[in-house]
C-alpha positions in Angstrom: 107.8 92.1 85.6 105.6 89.0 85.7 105.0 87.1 89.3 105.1 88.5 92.4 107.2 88.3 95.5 107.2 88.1 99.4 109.9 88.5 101.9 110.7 87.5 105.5 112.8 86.7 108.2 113.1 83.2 110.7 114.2 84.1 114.4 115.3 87.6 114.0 115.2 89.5 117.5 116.6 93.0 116.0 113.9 95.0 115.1 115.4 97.7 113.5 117.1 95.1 111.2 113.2 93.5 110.3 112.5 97.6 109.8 115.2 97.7 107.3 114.3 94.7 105.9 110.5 95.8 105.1 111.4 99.4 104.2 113.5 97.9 101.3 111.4 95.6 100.5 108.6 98.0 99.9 111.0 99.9 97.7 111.1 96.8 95.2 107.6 96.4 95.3 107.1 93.3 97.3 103.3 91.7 97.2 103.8 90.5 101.2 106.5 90.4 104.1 106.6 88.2 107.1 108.5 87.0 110.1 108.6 83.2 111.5 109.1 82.8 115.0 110.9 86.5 115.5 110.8 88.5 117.9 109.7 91.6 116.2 108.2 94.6 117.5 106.6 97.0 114.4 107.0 100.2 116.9 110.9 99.6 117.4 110.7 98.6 113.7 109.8 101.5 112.4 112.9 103.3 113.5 114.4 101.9 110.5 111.2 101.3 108.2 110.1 105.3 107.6 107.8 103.8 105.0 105.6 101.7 107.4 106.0 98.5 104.7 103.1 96.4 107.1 100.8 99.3 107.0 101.4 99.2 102.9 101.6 96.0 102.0 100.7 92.4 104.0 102.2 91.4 106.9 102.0 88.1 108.3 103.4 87.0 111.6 103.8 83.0 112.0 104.9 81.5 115.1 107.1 79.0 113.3 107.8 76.7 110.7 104.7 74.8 110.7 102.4 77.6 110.6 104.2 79.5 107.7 101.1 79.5 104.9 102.1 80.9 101.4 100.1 81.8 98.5 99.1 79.1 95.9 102.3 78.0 93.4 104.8 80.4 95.6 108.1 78.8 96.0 109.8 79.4 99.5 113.8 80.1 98.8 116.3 80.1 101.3 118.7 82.6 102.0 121.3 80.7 103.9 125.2 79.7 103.8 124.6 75.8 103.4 126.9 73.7 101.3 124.5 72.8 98.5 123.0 76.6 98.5 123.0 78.0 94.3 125.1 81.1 94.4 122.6 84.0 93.8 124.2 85.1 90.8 123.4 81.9 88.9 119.9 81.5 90.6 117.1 81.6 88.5 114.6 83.2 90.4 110.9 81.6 90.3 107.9 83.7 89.0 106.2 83.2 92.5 108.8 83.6 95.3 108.8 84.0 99.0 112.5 84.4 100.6 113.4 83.6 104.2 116.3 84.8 105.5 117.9 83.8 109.1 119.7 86.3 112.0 122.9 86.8 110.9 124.4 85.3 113.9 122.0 81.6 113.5 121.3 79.5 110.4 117.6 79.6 109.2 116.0 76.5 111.1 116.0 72.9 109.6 112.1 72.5 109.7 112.3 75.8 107.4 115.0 74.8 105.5 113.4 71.2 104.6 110.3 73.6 103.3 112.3 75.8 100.5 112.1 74.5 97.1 115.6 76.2 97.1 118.9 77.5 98.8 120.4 80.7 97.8 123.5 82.0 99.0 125.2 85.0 98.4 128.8 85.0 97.1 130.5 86.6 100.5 133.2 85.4 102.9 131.1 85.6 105.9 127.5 86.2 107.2 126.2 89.7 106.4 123.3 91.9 108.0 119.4 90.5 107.0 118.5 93.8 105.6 121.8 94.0 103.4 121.4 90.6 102.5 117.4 90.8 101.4 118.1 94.0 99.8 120.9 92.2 97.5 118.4 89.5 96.6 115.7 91.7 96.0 117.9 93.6 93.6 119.6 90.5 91.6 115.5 89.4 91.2 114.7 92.8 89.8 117.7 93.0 87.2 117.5 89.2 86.3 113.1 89.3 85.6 112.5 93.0 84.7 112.7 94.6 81.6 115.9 96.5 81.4 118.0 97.6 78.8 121.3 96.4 77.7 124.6 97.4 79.5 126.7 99.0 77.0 130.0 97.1 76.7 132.3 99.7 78.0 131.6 102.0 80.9 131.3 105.2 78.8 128.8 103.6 76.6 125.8 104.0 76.0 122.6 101.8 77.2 121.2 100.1 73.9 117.5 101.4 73.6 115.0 99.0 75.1 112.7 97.7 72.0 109.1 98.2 71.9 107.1 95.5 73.5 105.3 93.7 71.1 101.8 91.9 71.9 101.1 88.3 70.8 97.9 87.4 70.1 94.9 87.0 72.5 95.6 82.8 74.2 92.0 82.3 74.7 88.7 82.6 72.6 85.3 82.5 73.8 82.5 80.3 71.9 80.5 83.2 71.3 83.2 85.8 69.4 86.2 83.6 67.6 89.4 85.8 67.2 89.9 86.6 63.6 92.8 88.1 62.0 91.2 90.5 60.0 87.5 92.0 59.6 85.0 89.9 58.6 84.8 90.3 54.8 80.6 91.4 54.4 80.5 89.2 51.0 81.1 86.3 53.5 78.5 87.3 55.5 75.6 88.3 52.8 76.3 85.4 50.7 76.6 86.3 47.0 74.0 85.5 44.1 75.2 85.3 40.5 
């Protein structure tokens, strides 16, 4: 899968529920996780988080809003029950993503909000626990940009097989070796006399 992705969480005070959070996250691979203004405390954390996700990938902890830095091009998504909030299954996820998700008992923040490029929310009746709800994002960005195969069309079908990736050719040439299609033909080279 091409891009990368971060996670984190805005005001959070259960730190079991960061734990779980992290420990999931580190499971799909995530390049970075991060709290803003939470109350989180890695040792209760890591009651939940048997992994130690901010020993094994970055952790950043931001006071708030303002102070929330992001990699270069990465787009911040919301996790949050708002009205105009794109139901995760028809969300396109960006290449470069970093998802904030609120307690489950507060919305995320409006200074945070006014900073995602976009609201997700996920299709439920009511508010669900921050690790459950990361974990269900993580997974609908891992089925919708990796490289899967096919579901067969009936449940005792089989998967079609994957097909072979196939490289393109090289995007860039240097000055110095031009990319040719085939070898060099030595005629071409020598010159000919007749």
């Amino acid at each position: 899968m091409r891009g990368f992705f971060g996670i984190g969480v805005a005001g959070v005070s259960k730190s079991m529920n960061v734990g779980s959070l992290f420990r999931t996250a580190h499971a799909f691979g995530a390049s970075f996780v991060f709290t803003v203004g939470a109350n989180y405390t890695r040792k209760v954390g890591r009651g939940a988080d048997t992994s130690n996700a901010p020993e094994q990938v970055p952790f950043y902890d931001f006071p708030d809003a303002e102070s929330l830095i992001l990699p270069e091009g990465t787009e911040l998504v919301g996790v949050e029950i708002v009205d105009d909030a794109v139901e995760l299954p028809s969300f396109r996820h960006p290449r470069q993503a970093a998802y904030i998700l609120g307690a489950e008992r507060m919305s995320l923040p409006p200074a945070l909000l006014e900073r995602c490029s976009y609201s997700v929310r996920i299709p439920t009746h009511f508010s669900i626990n921050v690790g459950l709800a990361g974990a269900l994002v993580m997974y609908d960005r891992l089925i919708t940009l990796g490289r899967f195969a096919r579901r067969p069309v009936s449940p005792r079908g089989v998967p079609e097989p994957l097909p072979e990736h196939v490289f393109g050719t090289p995007r860039f040439r240097t000055r110095a070796a031009p990319f040719r299609a085939s070898p060099p033909d030595v005629t071409e080279k020598l010159g000919t006399k007749s």
